[in-house]
Each structure stands twice: as C-alpha cells, then as structure tokens.
CHARMM-style PDB file with segment names, atoms N, HN, CA, C and O in Angstrom:
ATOM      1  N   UNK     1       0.844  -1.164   0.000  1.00  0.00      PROA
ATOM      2  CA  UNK     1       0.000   0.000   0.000  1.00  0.00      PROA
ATOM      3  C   UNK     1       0.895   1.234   0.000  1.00  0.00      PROA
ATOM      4  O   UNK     1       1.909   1.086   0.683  1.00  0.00      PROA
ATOM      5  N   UNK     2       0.733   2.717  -0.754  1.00  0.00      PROA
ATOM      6  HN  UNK     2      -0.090   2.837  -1.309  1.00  0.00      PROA
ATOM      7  CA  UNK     2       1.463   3.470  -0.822  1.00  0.00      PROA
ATOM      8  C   UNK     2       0.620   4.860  -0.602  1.00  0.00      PROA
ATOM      9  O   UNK     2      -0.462   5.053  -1.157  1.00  0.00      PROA
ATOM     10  N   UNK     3       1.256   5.818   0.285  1.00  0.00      PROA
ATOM     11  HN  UNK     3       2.135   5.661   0.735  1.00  0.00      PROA
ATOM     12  CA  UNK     3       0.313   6.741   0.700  1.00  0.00      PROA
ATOM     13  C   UNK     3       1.375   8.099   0.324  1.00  0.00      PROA
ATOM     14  O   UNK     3       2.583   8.063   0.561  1.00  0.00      PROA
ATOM     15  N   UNK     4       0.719   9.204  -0.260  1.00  0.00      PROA
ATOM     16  HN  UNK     4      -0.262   9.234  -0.453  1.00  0.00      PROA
ATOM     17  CA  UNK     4       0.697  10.337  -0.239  1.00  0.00      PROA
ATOM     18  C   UNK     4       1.178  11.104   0.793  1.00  0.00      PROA
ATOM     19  O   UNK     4       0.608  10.899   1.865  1.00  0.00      PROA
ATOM     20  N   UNK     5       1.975  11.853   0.796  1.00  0.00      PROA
ATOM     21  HN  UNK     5       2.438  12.020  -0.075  1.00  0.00      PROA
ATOM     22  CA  UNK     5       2.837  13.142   2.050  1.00  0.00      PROA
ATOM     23  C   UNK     5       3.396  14.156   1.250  1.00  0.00      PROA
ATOM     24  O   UNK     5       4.110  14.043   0.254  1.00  0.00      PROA
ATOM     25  N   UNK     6       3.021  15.052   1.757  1.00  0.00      PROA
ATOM     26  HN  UNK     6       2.441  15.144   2.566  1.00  0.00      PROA
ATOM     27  CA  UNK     6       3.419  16.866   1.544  1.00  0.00      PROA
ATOM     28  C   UNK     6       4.701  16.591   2.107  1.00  0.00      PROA
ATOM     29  O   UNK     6       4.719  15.705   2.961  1.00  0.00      PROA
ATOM     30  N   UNK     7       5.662  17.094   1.852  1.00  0.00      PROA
ATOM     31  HN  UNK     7       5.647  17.815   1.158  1.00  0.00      PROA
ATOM     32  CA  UNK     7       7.178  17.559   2.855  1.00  0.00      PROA
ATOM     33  C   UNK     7       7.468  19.163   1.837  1.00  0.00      PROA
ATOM     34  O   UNK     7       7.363  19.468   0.649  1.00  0.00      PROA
ATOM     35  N   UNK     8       7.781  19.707   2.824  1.00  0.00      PROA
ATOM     36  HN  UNK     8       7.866  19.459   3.789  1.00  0.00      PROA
ATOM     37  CA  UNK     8       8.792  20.976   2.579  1.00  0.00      PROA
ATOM     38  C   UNK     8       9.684  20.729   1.758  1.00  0.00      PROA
ATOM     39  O   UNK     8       9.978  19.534   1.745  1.00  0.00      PROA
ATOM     40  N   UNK     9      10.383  21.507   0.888  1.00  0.00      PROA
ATOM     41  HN  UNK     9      10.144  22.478   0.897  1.00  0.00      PROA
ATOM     42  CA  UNK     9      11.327  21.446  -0.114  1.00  0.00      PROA
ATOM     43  C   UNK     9      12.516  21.150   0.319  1.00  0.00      PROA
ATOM     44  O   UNK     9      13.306  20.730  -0.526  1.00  0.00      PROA
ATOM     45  N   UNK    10      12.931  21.265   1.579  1.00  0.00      PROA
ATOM     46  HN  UNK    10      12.289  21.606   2.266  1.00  0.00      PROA
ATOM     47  CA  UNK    10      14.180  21.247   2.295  1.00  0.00      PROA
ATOM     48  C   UNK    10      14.381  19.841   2.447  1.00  0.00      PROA
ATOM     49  O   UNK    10      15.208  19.092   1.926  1.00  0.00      PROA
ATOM     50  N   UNK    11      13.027  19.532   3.649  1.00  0.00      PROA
ATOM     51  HN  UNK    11      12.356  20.140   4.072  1.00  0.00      PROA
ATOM     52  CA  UNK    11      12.888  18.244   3.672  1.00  0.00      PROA
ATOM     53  C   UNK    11      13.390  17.363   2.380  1.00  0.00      PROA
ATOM     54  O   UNK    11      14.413  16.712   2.170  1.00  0.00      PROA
ATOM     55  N   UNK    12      12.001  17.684   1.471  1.00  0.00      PROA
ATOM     56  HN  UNK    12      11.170  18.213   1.642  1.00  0.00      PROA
ATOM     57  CA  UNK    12      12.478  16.330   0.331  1.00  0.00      PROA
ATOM     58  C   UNK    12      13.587  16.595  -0.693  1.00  0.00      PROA
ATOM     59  O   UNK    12      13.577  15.904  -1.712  1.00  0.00      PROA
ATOM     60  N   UNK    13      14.606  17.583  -0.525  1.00  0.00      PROA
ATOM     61  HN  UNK    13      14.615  18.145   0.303  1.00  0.00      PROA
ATOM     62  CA  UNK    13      16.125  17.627  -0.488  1.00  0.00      PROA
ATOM     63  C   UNK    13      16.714  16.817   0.063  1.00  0.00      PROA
ATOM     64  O   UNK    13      17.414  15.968  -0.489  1.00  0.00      PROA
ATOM     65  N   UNK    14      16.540  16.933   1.199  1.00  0.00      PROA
ATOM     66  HN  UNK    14      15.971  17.622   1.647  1.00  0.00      PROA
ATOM     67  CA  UNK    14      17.266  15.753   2.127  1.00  0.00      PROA
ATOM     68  C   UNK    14      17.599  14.772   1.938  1.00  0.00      PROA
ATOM     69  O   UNK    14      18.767  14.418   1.776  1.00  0.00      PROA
ATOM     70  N   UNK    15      15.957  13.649   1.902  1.00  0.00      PROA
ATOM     71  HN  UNK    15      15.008  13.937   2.033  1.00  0.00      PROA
ATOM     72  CA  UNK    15      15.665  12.982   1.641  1.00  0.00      PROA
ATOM     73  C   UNK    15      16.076  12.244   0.372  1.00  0.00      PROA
ATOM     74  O   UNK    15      16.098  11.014   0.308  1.00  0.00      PROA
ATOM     75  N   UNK    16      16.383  13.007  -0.574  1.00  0.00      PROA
ATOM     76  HN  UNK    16      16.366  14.005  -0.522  1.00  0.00      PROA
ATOM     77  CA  UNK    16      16.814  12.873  -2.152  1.00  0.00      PROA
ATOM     78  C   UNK    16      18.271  12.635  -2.075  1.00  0.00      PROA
ATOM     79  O   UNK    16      18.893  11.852  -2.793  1.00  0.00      PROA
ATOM     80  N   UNK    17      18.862  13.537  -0.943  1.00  0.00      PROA
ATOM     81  HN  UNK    17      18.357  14.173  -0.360  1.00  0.00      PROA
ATOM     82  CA  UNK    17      20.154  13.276  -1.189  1.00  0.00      PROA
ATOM     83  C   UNK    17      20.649  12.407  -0.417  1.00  0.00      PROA
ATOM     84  O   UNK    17      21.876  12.445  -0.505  1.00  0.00      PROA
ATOM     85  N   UNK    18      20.252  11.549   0.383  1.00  0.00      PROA
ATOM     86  HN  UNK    18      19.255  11.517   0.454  1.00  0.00      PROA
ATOM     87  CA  UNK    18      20.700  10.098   0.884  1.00  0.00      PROA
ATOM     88  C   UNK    18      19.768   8.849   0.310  1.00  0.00      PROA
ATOM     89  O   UNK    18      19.793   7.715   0.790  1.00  0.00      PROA
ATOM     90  N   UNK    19      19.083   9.196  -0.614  1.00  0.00      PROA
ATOM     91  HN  UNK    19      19.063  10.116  -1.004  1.00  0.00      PROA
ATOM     92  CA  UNK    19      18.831   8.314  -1.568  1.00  0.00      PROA
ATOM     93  C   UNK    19      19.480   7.405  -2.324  1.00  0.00      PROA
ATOM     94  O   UNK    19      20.072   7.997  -3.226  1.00  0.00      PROA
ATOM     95  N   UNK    20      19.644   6.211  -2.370  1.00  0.00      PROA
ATOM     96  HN  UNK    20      19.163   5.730  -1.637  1.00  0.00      PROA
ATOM     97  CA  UNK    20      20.527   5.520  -2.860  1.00  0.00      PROA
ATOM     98  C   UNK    20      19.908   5.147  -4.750  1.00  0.00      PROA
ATOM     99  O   UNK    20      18.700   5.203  -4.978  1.00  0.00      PROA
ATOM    100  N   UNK    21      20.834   4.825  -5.806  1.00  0.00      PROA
ATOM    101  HN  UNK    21      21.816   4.779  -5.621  1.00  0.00      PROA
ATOM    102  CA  UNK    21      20.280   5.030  -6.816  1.00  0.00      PROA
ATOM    103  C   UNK    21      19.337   4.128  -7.352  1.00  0.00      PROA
ATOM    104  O   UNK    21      18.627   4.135  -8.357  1.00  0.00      PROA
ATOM    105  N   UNK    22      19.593   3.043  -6.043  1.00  0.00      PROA
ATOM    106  HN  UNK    22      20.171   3.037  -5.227  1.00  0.00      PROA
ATOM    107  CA  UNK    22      19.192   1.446  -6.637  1.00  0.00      PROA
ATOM    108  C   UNK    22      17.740   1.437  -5.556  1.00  0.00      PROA
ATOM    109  O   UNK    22      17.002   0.454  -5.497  1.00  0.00      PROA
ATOM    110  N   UNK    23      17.583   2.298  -5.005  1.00  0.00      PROA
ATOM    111  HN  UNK    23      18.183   3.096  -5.052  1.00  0.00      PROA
ATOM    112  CA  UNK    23      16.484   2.274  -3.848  1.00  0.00      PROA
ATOM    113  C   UNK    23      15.973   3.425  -4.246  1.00  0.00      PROA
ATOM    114  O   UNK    23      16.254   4.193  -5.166  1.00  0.00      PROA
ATOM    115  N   UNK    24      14.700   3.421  -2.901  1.00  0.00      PROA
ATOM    116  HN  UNK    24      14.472   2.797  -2.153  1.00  0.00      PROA
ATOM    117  CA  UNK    24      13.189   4.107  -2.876  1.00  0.00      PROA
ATOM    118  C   UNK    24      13.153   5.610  -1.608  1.00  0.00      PROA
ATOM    119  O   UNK    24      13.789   6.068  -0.658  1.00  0.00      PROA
ATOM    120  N   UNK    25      12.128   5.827  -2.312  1.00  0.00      PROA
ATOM    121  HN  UNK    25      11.612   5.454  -3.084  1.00  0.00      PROA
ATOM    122  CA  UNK    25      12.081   7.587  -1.144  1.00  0.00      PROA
ATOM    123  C   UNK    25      11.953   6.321   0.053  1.00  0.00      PROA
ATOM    124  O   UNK    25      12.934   6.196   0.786  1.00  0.00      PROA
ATOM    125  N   UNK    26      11.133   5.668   0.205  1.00  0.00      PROA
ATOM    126  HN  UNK    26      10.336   5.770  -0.390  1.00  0.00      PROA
ATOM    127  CA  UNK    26      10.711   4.313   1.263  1.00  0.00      PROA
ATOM    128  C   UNK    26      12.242   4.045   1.956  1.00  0.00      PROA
ATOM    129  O   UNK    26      12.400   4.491   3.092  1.00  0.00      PROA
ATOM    130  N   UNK    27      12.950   3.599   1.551  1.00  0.00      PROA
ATOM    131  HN  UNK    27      12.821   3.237   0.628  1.00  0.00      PROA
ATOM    132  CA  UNK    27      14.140   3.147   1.742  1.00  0.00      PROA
ATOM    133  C   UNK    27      15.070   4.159   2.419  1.00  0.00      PROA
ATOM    134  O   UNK    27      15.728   4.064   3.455  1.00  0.00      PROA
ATOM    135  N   UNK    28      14.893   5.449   1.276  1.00  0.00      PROA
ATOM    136  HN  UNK    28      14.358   5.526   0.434  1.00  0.00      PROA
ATOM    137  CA  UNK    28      15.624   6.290   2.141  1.00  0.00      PROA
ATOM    138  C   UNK    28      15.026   6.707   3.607  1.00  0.00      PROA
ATOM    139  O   UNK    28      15.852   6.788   4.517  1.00  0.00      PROA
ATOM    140  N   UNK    29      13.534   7.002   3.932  1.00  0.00      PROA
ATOM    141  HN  UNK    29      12.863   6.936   3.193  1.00  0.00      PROA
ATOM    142  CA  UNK    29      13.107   7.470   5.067  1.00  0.00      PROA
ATOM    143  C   UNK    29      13.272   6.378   6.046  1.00  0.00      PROA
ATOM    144  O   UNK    29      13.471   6.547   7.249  1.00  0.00      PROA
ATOM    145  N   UNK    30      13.189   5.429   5.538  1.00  0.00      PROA
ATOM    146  HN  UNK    30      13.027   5.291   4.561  1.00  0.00      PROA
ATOM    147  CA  UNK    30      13.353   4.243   6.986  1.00  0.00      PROA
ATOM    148  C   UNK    30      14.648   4.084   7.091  1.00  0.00      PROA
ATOM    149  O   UNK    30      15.014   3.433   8.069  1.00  0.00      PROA
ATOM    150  N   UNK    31      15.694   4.600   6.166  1.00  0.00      PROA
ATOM    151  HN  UNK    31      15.397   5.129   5.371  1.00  0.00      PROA
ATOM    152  CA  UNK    31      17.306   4.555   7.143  1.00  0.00      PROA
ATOM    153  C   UNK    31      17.362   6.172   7.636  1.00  0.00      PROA
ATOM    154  O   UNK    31      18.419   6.467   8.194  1.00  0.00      PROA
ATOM    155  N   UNK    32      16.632   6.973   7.541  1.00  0.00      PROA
ATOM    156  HN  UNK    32      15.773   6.733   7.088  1.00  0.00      PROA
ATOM    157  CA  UNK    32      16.680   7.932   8.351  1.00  0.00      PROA
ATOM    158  C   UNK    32      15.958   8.418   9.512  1.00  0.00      PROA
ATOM    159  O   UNK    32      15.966   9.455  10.175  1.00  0.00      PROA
ATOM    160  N   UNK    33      15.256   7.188   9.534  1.00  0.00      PROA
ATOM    161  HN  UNK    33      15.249   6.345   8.995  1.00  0.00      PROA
ATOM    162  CA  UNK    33      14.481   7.348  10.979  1.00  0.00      PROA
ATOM    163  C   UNK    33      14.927   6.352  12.087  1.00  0.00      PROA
ATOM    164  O   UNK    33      14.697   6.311  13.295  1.00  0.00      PROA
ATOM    165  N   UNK    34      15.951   5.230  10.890  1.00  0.00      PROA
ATOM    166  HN  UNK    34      16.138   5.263   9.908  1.00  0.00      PROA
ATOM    167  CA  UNK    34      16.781   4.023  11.977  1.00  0.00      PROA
ATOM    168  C   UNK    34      15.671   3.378  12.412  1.00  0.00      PROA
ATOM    169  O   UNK    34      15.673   3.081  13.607  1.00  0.00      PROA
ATOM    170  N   UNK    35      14.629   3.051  11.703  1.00  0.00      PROA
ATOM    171  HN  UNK    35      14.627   3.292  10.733  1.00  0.00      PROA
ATOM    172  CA  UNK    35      13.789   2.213  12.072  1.00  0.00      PROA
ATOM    173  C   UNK    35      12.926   2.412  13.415  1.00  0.00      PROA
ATOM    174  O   UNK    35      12.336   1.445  13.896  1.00  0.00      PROA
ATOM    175  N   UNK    36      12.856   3.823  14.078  1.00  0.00      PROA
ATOM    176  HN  UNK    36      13.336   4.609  13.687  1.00  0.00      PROA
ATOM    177  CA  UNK    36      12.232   4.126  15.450  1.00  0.00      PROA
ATOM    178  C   UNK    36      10.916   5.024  15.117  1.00  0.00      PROA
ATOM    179  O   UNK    36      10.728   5.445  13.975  1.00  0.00      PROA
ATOM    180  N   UNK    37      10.153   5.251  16.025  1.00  0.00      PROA
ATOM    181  HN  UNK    37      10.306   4.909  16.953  1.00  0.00      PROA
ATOM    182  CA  UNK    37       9.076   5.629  15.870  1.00  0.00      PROA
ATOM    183  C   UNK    37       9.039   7.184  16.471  1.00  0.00      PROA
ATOM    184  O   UNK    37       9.993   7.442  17.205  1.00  0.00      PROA
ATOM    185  N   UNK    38       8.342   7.960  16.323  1.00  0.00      PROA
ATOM    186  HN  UNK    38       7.567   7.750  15.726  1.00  0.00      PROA
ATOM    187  CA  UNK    38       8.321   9.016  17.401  1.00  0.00      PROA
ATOM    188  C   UNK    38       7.914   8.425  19.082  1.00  0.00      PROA
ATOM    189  O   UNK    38       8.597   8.997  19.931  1.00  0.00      PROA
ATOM    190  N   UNK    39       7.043   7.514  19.578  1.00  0.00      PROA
ATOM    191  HN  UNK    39       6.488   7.049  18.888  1.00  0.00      PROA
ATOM    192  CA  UNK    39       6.978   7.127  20.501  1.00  0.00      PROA
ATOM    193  C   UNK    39       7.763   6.293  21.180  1.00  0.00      PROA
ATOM    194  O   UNK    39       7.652   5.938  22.354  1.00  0.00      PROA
ATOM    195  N   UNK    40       8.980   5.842  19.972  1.00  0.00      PROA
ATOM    196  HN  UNK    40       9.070   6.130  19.019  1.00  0.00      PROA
ATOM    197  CA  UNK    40      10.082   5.346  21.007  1.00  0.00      PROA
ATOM    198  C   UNK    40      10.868   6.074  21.667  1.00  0.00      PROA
ATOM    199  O   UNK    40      11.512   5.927  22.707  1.00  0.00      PROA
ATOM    200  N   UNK    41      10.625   7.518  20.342  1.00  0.00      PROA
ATOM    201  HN  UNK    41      10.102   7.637  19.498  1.00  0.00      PROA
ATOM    202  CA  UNK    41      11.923   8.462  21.618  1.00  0.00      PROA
ATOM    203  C   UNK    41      11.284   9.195  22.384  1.00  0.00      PROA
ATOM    204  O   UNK    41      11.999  10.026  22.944  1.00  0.00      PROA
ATOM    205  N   UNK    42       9.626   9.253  22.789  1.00  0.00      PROA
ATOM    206  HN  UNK    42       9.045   8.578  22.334  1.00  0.00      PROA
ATOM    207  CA  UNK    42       9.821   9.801  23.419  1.00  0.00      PROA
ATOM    208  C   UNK    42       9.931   8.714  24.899  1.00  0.00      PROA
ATOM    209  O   UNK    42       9.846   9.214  26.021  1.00  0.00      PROA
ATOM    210  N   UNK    43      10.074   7.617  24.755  1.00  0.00      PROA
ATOM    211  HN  UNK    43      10.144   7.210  23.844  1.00  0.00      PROA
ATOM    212  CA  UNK    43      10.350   6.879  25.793  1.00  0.00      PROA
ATOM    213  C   UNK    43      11.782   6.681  26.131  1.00  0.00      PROA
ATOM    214  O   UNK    43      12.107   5.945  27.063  1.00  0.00      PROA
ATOM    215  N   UNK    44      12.534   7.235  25.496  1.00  0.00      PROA
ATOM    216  HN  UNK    44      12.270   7.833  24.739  1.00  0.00      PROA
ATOM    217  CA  UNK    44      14.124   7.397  25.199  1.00  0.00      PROA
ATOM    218  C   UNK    44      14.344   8.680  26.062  1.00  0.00      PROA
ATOM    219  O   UNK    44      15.390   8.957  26.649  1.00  0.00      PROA
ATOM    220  N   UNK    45      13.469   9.244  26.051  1.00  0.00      PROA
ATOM    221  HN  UNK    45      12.619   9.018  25.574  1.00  0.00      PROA
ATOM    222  CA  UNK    45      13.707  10.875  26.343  1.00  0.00      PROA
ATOM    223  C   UNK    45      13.297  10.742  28.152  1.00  0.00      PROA
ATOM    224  O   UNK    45      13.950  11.317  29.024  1.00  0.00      PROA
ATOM    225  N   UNK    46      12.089   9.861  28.415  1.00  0.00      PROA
ATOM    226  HN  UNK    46      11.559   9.394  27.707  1.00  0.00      PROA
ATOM    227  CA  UNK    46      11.846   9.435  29.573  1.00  0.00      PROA
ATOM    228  C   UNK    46      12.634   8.680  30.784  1.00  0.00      PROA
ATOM    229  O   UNK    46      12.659   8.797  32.009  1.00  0.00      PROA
ATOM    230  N   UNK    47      13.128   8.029  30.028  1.00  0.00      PROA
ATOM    231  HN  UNK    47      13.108   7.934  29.032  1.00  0.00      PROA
ATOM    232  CA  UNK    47      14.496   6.938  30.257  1.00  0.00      PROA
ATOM    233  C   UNK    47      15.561   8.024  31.199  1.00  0.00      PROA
ATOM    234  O   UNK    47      15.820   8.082  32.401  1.00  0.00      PROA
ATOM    235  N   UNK    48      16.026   8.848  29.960  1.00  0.00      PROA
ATOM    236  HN  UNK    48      15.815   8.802  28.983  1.00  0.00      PROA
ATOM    237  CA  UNK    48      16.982  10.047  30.269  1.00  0.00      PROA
ATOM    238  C   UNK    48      16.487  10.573  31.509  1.00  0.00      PROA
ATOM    239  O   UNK    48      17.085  10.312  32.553  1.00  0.00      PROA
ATOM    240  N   UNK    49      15.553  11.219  31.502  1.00  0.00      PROA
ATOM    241  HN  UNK    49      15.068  11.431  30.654  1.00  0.00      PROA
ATOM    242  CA  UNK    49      15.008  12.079  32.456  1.00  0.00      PROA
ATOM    243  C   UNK    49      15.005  11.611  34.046  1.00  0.00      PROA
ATOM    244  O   UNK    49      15.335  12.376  34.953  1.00  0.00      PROA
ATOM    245  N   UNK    50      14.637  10.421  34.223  1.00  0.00      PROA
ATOM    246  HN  UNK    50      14.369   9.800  33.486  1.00  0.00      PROA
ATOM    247  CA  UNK    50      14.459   9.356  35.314  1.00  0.00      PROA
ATOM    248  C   UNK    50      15.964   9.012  35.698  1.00  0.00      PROA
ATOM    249  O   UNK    50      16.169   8.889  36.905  1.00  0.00      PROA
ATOM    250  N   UNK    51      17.055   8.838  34.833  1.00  0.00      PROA
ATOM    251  HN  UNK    51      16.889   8.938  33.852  1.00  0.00      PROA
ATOM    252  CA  UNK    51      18.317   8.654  35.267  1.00  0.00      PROA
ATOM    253  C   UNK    51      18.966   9.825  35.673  1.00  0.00      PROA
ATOM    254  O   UNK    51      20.058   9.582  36.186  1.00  0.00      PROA
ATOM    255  N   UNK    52      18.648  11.115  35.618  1.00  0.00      PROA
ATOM    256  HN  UNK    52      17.761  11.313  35.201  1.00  0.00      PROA
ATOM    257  CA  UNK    52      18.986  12.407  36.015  1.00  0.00      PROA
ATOM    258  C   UNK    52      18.873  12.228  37.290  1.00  0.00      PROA
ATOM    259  OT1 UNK    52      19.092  13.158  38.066  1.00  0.00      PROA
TER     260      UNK     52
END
C-alpha cells in the first residue's frame, strides 16, 4: 500500500540526497528514521530524564 505526504522542499532535499540510486524515497526514510518511531523516543527521552 502506498500513501501520499506533503514535505517541505528542504525536507524532500534531504531525503533525495541520501537516496541511494538502486532504492526508494521508502528506503531512504526508513534509514533515516533508523527504524524508530516518534513514541520510542519519546520513551528514550523518559528513560533520560528518570536517570537524572
């Protein structure tokens, strides 16, 4: 299934330029997110906070 997203021009610069030639915008965003979610960091961020 493939879904539609707006990004900023900067953004999908970015994105373009760690694009590999043999791979996908797909490919590139999931090695730039390292495979984590926003709700993992913010449990990452919780983690931190509690060890302070």
């Amino acid at each position: 299934m493939s879904h539609q997203s707006r990004l900023e021009n900067d953004v999908y610069e970015r994105i373009k330029a760690t694009k590999r030639d043999d791979g996908s915008f797909s490919d590139a965003v999931d090695r730039l997110i390292g495979g984590r979610s926003l709700h993992n960091l913010r449990d990452v961020s919780n983690d931190a906070e509690s060890a302070a």
